[in-house]
KEKEVO-124589 format. One record per atom (N, C-alpha, C): residue number from 1; residue in one letter; atom name; y, x, z. Coordinates in Angstrom, 2 decimals. Last residue first. Layout:
! residues N
{NUM; 'A'; 'CA'; {Y; X; Z}}
...
END
This chain:
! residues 84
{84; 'X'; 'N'; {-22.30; 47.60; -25.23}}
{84; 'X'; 'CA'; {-23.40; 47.99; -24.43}}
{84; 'X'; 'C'; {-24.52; 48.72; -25.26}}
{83; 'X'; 'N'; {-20.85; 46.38; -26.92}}
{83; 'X'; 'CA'; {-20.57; 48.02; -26.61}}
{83; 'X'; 'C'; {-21.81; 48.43; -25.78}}
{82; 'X'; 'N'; {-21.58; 44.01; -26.96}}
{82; 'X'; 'CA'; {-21.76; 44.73; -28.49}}
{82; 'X'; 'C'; {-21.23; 46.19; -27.98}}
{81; 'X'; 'N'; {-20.96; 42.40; -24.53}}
{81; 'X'; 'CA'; {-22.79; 43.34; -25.20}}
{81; 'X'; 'C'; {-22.70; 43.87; -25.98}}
{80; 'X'; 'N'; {-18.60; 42.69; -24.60}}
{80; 'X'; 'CA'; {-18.97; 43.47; -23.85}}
{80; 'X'; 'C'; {-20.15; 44.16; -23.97}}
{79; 'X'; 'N'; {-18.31; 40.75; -26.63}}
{79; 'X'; 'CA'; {-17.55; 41.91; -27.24}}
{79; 'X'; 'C'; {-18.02; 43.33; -26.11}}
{78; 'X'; 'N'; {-19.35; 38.27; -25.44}}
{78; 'X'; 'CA'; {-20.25; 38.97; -26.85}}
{78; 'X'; 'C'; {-19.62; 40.75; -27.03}}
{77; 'X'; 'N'; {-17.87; 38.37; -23.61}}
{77; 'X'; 'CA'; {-19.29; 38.35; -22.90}}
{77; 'X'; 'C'; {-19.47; 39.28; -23.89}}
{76; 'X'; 'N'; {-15.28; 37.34; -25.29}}
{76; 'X'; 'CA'; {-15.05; 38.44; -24.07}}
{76; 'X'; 'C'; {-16.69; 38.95; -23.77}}
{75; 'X'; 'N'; {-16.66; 34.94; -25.99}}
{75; 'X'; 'CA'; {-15.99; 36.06; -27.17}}
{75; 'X'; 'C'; {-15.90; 37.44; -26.29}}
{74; 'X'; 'N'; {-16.74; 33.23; -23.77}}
{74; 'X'; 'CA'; {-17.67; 33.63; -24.74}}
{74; 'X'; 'C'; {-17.86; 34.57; -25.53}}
{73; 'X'; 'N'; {-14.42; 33.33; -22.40}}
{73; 'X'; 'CA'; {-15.19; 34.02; -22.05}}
{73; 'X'; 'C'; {-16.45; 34.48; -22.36}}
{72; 'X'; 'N'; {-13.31; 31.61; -24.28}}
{72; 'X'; 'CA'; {-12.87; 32.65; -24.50}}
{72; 'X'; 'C'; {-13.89; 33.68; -23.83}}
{71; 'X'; 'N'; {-14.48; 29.29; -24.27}}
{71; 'X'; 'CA'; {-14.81; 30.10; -25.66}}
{71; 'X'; 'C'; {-14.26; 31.14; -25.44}}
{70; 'X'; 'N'; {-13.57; 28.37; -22.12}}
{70; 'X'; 'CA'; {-15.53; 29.05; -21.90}}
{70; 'X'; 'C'; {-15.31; 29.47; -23.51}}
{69; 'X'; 'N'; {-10.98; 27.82; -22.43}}
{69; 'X'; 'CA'; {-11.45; 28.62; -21.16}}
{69; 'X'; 'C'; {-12.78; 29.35; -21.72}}
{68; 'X'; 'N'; {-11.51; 25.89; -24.44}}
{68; 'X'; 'CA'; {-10.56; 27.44; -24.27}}
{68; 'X'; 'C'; {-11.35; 28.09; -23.76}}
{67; 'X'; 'N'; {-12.67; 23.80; -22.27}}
{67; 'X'; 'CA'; {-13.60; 23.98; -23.83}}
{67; 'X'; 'C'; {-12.68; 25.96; -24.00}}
{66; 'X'; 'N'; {-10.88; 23.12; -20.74}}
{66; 'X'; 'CA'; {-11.90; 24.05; -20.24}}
{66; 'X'; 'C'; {-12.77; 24.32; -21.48}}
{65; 'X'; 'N'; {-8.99; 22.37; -22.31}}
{65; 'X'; 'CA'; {-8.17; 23.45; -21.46}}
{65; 'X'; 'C'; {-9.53; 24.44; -20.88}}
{64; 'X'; 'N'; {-9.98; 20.18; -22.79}}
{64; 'X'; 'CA'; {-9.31; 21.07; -24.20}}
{64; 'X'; 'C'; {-9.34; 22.61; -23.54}}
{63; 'X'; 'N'; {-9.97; 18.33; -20.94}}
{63; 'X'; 'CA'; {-11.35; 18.89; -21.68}}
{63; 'X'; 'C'; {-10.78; 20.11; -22.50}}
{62; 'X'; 'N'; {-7.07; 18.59; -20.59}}
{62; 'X'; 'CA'; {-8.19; 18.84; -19.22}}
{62; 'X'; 'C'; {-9.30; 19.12; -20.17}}
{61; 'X'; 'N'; {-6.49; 16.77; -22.42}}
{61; 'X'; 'CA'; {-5.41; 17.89; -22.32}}
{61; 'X'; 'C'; {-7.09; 19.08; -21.38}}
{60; 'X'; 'N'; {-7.81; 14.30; -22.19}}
{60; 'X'; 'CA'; {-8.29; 15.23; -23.13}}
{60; 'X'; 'C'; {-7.87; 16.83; -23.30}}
{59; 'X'; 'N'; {-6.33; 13.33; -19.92}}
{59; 'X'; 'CA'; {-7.77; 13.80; -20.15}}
{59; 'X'; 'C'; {-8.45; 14.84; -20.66}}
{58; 'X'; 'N'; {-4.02; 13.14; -20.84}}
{58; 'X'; 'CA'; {-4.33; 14.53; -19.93}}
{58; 'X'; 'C'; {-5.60; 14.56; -19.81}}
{57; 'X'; 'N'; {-4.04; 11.08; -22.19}}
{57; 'X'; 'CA'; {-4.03; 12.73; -22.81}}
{57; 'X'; 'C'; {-3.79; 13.49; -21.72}}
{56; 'X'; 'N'; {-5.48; 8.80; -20.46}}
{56; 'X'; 'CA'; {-5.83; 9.72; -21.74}}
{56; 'X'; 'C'; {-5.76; 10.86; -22.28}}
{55; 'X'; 'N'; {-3.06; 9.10; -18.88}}
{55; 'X'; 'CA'; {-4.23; 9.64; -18.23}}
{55; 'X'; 'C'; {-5.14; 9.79; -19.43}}
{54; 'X'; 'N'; {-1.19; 7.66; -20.85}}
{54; 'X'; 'CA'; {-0.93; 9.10; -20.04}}
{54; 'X'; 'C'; {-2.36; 9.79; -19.75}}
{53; 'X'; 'N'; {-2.70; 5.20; -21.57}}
{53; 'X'; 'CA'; {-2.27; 6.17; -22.64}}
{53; 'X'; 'C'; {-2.10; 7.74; -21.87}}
{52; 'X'; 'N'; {-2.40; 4.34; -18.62}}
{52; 'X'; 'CA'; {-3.75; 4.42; -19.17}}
{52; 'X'; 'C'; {-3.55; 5.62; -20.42}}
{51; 'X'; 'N'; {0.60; 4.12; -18.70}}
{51; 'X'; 'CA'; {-0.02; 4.67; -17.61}}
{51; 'X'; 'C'; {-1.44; 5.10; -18.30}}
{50; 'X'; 'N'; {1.15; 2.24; -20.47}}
{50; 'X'; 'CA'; {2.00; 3.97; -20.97}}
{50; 'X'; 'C'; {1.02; 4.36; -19.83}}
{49; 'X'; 'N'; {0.04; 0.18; -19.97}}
{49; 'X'; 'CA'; {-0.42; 0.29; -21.46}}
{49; 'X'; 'C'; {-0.49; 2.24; -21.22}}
{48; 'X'; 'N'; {1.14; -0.48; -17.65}}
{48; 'X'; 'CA'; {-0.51; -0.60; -17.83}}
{48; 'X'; 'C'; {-0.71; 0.14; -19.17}}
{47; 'X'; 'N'; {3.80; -1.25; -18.83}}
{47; 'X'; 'CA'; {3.56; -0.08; -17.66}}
{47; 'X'; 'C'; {1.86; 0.47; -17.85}}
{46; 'X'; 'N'; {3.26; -3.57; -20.11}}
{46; 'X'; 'CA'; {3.64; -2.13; -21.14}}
{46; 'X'; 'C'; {3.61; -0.86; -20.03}}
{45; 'X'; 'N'; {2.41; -5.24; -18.39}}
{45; 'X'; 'CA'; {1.60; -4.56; -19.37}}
{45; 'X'; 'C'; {1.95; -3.87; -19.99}}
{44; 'X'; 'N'; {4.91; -5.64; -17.24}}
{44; 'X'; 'CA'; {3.52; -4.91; -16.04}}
{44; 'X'; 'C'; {2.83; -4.75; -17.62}}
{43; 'X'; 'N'; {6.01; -7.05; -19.31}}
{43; 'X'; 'CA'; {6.87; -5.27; -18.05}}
{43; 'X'; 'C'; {5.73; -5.12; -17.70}}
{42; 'X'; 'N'; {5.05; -9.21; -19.53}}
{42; 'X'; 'CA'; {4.92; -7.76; -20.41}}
{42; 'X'; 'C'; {5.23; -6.90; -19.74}}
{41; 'X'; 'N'; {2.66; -9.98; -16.90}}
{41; 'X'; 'CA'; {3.69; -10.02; -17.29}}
{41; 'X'; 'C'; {4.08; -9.16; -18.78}}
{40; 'X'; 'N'; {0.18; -9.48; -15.50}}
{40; 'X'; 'CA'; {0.45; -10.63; -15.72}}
{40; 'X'; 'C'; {2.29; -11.14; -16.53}}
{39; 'X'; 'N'; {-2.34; -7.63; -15.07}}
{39; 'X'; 'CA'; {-1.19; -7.33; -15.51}}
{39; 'X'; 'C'; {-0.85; -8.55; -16.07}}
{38; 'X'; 'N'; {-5.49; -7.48; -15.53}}
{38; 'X'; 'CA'; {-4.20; -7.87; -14.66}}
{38; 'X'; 'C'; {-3.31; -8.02; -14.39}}
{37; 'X'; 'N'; {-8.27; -7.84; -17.32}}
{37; 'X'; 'CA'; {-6.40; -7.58; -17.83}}
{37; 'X'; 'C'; {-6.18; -8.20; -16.58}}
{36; 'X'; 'N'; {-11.59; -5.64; -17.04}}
{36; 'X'; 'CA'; {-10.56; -6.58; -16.42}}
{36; 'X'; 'C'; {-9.15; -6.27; -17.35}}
{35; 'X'; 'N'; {-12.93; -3.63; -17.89}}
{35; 'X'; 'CA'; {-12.68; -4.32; -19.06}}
{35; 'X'; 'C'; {-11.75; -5.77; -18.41}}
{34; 'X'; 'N'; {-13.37; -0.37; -17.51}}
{34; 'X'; 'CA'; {-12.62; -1.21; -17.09}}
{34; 'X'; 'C'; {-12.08; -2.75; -17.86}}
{33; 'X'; 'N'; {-13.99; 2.15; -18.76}}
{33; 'X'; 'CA'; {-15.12; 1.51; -18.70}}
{33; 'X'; 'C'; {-14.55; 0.47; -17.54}}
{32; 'X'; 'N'; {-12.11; 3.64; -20.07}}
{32; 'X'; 'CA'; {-12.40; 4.14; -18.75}}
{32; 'X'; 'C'; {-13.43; 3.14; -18.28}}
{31; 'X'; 'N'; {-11.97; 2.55; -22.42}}
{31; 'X'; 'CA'; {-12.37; 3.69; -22.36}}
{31; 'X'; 'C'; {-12.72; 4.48; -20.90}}
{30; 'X'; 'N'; {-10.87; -0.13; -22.33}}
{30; 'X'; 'CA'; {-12.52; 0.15; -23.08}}
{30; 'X'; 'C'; {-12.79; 1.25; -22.41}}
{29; 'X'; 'N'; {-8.73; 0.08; -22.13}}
{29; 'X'; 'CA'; {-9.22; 0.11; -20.62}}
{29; 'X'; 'C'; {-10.98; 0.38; -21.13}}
{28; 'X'; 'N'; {-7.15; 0.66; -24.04}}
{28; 'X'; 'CA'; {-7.42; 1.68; -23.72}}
{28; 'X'; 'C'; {-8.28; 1.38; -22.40}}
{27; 'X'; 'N'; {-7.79; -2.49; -24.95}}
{27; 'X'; 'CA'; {-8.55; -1.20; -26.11}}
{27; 'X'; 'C'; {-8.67; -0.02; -25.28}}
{26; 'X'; 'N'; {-6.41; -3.78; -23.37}}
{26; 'X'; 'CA'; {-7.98; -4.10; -23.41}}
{26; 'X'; 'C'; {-8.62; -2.76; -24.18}}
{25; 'X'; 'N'; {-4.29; -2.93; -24.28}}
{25; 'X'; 'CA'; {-4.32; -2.42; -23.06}}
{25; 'X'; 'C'; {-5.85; -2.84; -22.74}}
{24; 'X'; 'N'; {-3.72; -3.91; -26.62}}
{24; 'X'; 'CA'; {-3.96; -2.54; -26.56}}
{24; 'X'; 'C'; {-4.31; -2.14; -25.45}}
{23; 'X'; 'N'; {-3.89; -6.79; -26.25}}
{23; 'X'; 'CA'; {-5.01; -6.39; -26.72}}
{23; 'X'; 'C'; {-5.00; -4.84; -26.94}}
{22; 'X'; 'N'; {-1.18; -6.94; -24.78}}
{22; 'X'; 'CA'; {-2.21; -7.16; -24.09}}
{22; 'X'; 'C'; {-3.60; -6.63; -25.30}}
{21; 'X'; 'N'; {0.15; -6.08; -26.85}}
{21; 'X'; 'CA'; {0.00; -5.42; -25.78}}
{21; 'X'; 'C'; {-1.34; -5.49; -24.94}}
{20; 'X'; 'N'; {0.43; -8.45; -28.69}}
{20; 'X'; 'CA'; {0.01; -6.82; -28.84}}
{20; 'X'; 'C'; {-0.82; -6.10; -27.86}}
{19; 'X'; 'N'; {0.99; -10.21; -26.70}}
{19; 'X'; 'CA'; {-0.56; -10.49; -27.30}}
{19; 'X'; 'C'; {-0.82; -9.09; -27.99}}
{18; 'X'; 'N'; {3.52; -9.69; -26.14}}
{18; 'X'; 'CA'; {2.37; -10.07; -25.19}}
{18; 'X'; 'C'; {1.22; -9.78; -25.59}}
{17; 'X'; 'N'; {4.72; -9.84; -29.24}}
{17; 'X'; 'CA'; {4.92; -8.11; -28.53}}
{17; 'X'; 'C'; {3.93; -7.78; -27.02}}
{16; 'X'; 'N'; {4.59; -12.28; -29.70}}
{16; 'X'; 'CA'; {3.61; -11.72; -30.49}}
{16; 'X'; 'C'; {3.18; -10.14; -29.46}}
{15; 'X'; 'N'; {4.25; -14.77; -26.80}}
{15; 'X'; 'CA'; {4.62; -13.73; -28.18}}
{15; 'X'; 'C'; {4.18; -13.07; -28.53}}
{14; 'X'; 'N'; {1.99; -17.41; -26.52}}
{14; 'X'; 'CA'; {2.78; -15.95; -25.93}}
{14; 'X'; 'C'; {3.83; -15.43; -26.85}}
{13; 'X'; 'N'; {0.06; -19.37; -27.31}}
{13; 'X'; 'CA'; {1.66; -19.23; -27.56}}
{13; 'X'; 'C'; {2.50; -18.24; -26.77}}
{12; 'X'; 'N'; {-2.30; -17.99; -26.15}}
{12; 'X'; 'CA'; {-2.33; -19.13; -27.67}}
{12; 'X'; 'C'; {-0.28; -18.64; -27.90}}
{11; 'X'; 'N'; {-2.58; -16.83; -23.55}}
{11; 'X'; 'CA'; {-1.64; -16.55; -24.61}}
{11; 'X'; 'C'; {-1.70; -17.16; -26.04}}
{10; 'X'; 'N'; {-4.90; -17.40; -21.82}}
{10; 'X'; 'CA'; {-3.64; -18.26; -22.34}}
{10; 'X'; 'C'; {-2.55; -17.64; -22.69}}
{9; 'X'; 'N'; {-7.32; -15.73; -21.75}}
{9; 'X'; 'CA'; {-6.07; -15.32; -21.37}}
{9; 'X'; 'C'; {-4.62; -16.32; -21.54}}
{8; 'X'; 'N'; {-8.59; -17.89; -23.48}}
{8; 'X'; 'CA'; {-9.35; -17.11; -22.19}}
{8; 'X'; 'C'; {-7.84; -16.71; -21.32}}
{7; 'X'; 'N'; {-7.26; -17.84; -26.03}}
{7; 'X'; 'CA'; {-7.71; -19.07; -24.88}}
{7; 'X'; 'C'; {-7.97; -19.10; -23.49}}
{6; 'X'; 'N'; {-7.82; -15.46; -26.89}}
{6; 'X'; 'CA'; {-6.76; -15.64; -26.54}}
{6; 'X'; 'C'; {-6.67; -17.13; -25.85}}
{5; 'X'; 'N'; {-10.65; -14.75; -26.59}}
{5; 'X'; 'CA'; {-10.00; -14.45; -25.88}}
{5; 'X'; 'C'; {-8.43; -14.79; -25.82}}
{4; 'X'; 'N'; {-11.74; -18.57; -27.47}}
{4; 'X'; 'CA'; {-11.70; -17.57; -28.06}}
{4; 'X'; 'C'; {-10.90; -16.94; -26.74}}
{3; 'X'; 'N'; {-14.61; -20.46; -26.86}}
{3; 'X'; 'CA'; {-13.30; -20.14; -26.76}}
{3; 'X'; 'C'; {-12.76; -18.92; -27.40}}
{2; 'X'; 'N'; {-16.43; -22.37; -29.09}}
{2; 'X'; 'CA'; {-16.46; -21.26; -27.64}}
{2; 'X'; 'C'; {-14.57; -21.00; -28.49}}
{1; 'X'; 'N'; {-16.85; -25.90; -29.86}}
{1; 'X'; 'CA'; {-16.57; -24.55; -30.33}}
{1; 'X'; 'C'; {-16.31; -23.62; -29.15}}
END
């Protein structure tokens, strides 16, 4: 039979709050296209977890901020041709 990832990672008998973690921290690393777990402890994976989560929403904080930005200067452009 193939292994499974919790075999892979030897957490079969971790705890439960390890094996959370560790599979949230696989979920947010999906996203930066990072699919290594290094973090060999819970303290280091709940650090790994809040760090990755952070840079997420400032990510998105950052797309949000320039999406604004160009709708506003969109609305500002249109309101200039409509007097023109």
């Amino acid at each position: 039979a193939e292994r499974t990832w919790l075999e892979v990672y030897d957490i079969v008998d971790a705890s439960l709050a390890n094996q959370y973690f560790l599979s949230y921290h696989w979920a947010l690393a999906n996203f930066s296209g990072v699919m290594e777990v290094n973090p060999q402890n819970l303290a280091e994976r709940i650090f790994a977890v809040t760090i990755s989560f952070l840079a997420f929403g400032i990510a998105a904080w950052v797309v949000s901020s320039i999406t604004t930005a160009m709708t506003r200067l969109e609305v500002a452009t249109a309101h200039d041709t409509r007097l023109l």
